[in-house]
C-alpha positions, 0 to 999 in steps of 0.5 A: 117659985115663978123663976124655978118654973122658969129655970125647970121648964126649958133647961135652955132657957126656952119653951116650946111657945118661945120659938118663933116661927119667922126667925125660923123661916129666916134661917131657911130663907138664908140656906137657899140663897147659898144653894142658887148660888153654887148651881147658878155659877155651874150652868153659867160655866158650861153656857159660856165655857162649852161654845169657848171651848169649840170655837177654840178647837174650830179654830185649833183645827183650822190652823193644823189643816192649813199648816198640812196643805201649806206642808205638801204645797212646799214639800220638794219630794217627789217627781211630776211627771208630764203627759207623753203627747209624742207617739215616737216617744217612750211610754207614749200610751193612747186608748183606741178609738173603736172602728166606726162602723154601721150595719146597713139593712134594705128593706121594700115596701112589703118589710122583705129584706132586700140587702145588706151591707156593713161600712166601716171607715179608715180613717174619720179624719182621712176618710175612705173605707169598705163596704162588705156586701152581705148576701140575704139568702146568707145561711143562718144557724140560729133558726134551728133545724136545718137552719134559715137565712137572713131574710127569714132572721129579718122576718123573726127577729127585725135587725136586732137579730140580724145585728146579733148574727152579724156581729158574732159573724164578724166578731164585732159589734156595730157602732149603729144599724139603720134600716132603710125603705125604698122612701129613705133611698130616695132621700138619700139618693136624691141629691144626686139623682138622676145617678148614672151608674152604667150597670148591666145586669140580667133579668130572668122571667118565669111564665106563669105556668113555671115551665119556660124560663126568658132571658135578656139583658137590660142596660141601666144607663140612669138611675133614678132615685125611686128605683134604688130598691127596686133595682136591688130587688131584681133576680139575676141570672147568675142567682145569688151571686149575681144579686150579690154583685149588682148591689156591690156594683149600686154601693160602688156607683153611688159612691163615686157619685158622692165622692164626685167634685170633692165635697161629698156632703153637697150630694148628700142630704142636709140631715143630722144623720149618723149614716150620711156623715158615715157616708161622707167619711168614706166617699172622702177617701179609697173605698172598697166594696167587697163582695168576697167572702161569701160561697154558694151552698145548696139554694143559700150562700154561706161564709168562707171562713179564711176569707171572711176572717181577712175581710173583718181583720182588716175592716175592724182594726180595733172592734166592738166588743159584742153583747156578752163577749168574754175576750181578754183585753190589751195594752199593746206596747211597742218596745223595740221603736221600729214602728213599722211593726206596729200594724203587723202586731195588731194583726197577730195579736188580735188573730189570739182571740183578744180585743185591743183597747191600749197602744202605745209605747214601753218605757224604752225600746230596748225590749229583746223578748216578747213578752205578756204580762198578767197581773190577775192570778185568775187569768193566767191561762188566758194569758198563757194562751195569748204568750204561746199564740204569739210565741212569747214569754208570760209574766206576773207582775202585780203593779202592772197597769190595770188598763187593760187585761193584759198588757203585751210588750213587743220585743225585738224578737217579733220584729225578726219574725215579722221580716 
C-alpha cells in the first residue's frame, strides 16, 4: 500500500515537498552567469573598439591630407607669375597715392575767421607744391536765402562746414584741416622770426563818425611773429582783392623763408605735427601760391568756374573722394608705351566726372582703340557717359579687374588726339 501512494502521488516520481528550493536557486544561479557574460563581451567591445577605430580614421585622414598637400607641392601645372615692378613694362599696375592735402583755416583771438588757404604737394618725395588763397567774405550758397560767406559758415558751423563747402567746391576731400589762432602762428612763425617779407600794403581808416575815409601807405620790412594774424586781419584799400593778395604775398614770403639754407625743417617747429611736415614738403620744392580763381560779386567774392576747375585739376591729380560722393572710379591703362600721354590722360578722364584710383599699363602697347571697360551691368550708363566723353569705345567684359570701377584702355587713338 505504501508504495501505491507513492507511485499515484507524483507520477514523476516526486511530490510537491520533494522539491528543493536550493537546487532551484542553483539552476537560476547558473542562467545569469551566462546573461553577464554576453553583455559584458559587448561594452568591453565598444570600449575598446569605438577609440580604435577613430584613431585609425584620425590617422587614415592625416595621411589622405598630407597625400593631397604633397600632390599640389609637386604638381607642374600651371603658371607663376612674377610682380610687374617695371612702370615702362606691359601690365605694370600701381593704386594711386591720394594727393596729400590740408585745409588751412585762421582764426583771431575773438574766433572770427581771418584766412584761408588749401596746400597740396607735388611730389612727397621731390617736394613743391600750391597754396590756393581762399577769400573769407567768398559767397556760400549753403546758408539759404540769399546765402552768406564763409566767415559766417565759420561762425555756424567751425571747419567742419567750411571742410564740407570747400571740398564739394573743389571736388576733393582733404587728407586733414587744421585751425590756427594768432598763438599757433607764433609757434610756427617763430623759428624764424624776426621774418622779413618786404610786403607794402594800404590801410584804409574810417573816423569815427563814418564820413571821412584816410588812406596811407605802410612798409612792412619785418615781420615779426606775433603779428602774423594781425597782419592778415588788416583792411585794404584794394577791399577783398587786395586782403586776398596780401595773404598770397604772407604764404609766399614765409615760404621762401622756410625753403631758406635748403633744410626747411630747421626753421620750422620740432613737433610731430601733420601741417609743419606739410610745410616742409612744399618749401622743398617750386611752390606756387594762387590767388586766381576767385571774382568780385556784389559786397562778396565768388568763384570763377573755369578757373577754378584748372586750379583743382591741376592741384588734385588724383582727389579725395568727399563724403557721400558717387563718382565712378578707374583703372587707367596705358596701351600704346608712349608715356608721354600719361599726365594728358588723366586730365581728360578725370574732367568726365570720375575718380582715378589705378594706373598702370595693358598687357601690351599694341592698343588701336580706346576703349572702356565695365564688368557690372548695372553701371553701363556710366560707363557709356565716360566712352562718349572721352570719345571712346565701350566693352562689357565680366573678367575684368574688379579694382576699380571701370577700367580705361588708352589706344593709339588718344595718343593722335592729344598731339
Amino acid at each position: 500500500m505504501t508504495g501505491e501512494e507513492e507511485v499515484l502521488g507524483d507520477p514523476d516520481g516526486l511530490t510537491t515537498a520533494d522539491t528543493d528550493p536550493a537546487v532551484d536557486g542553483l539552476a537560476e544561479k547558473d542562467q545569469r552567469p551566462r546573461r553577464h557574460s554576453a553583455s559584458t563581451l559587448a561594452a568591453q567591445a565598444w570600449r575598446w573598439g569605438f577609440p580604435i577605430a577613430l584613431v585609425v580614421a584620425v590617422v587614415w585622414s592625416g595621411t589622405l591630407m598630407l597625400d593631397g598637400v604633397r600632390t599640389i607641392l609637386n604638381s607642374e601645372e600651371g603658371q607663376i607669375r612674377e610682380a610687374v615692378t617695371d612702370p615702362t613694362a606691359p601690365g605694370f599696375e600701381a593704386f594711386v597715392e591720394q594727393t596729400w592735402s590740408m585745409l588751412v583755416v585762421t582764426e583771431d583771438e575773438e574766433a572770427n575767421l581771418v584766412g584761408m588757404a588749401v596746400l597740396t604737394a607735388s611730389d612727397r618725395a621731390s617736394g613743391g607744391g600750391t597754396a590756393l588763397m581762399v577769400p573769407p567774405d567768398l559767397h556760400v550758397d549753403a546758408c539759404g536765402g540769399d546765402g552768406c560767406d564763409l566767415a559766417d559758415l565759420h561762425a555756424s558751423g567751425g571747419v567742419d562746414g567750411e571742410r564740407a563747402f570747400m571740398g564739394s567746391l573743389l571736388g576733393s576731400d582733404f587728407t586733414g584741416v587744421v585751425l590756427l589762432t594768432p598763438t599757433s602762428w607764433n609757434n610756427l612763425v617763430r623759428p624764424v622770426s624776426p621774418l622779413s617779407i618786404g610786403l607794402k600794403h594800404d590801410l584804409v581808416q574810417t573816423a569815427d563818425d563814418g564820413t571821412s575815409t584816410i588812406r596811407f601807405s605802410v612798409e612792412e620790412n619785418l615781420l615779426l611773429a606775433a603779428d602774423v594774424v594781425d597782419l592778415l586781419s588788416l583792411p585794404d584799400r584794394g577791399a577783398s582783392i587786395g586782403i586776398l593778395r596780401r595773404h598770397g604775398m604772407f604764404w609766399e614770403s614765409w615760404l621762401s623763408a622756410v625753403a631758406a639754407g635748403g633744410e626747411p625743417l630747421a626753421n620750422l617747429p620740432a613737433v610731430d605735427m601733420e601741417l609743419v611736415r606739410l610745410i616742409d614738403t612744399l618749401a622743398r620744392g617750386e611752390i606756387r601760391v594762387d590767388t586766381s580763381p576767385w571774382l568780385v560779386s556784389g559786397n562778396s567774392m565768388a568763384a570763377d568756374p573755369m578757373a577754378l576747375e584748372q586750379a583743382a585739376d591741376a592741384m588734385f591729380p588724383f582727389p579725395i573722394p568727399t563724403e557721400g560722393g558717387s563718382r565712378p572710379t578707374v583703372r587707367l591703362l596705358n596701351g600704346t608705351g608712349d608715356f608721354a600721354i600719361d599726365a594728358y590722360a588723366r586730365e581728360v578722364v578725370r574732367a568726365a566726372g570720375v575718380d582715378i584710383a589705378v594706373v598702370g599699363n595693358f598687357r601690351n602697347f599694341n592698343v588701336i582703340q580706346t576703349r572702356v571697360v565695365y564688368r557690372d551691368p548695372r553701371i553701363e550708363q556710366k560707363a557709356t557717359a565716360l566712352a562718349v566723353a572721352i570719345h571712346a569705345g565701350v566693352i562689357l567684359d565680366e573678367a575684368v579687374s574688379s579694382a576699380a570701377d571701370l577700367t580705361v584702355v588708352i589706344g593709339a587713338d588718344f595718343t593722335a588726339r592729344a598731339g
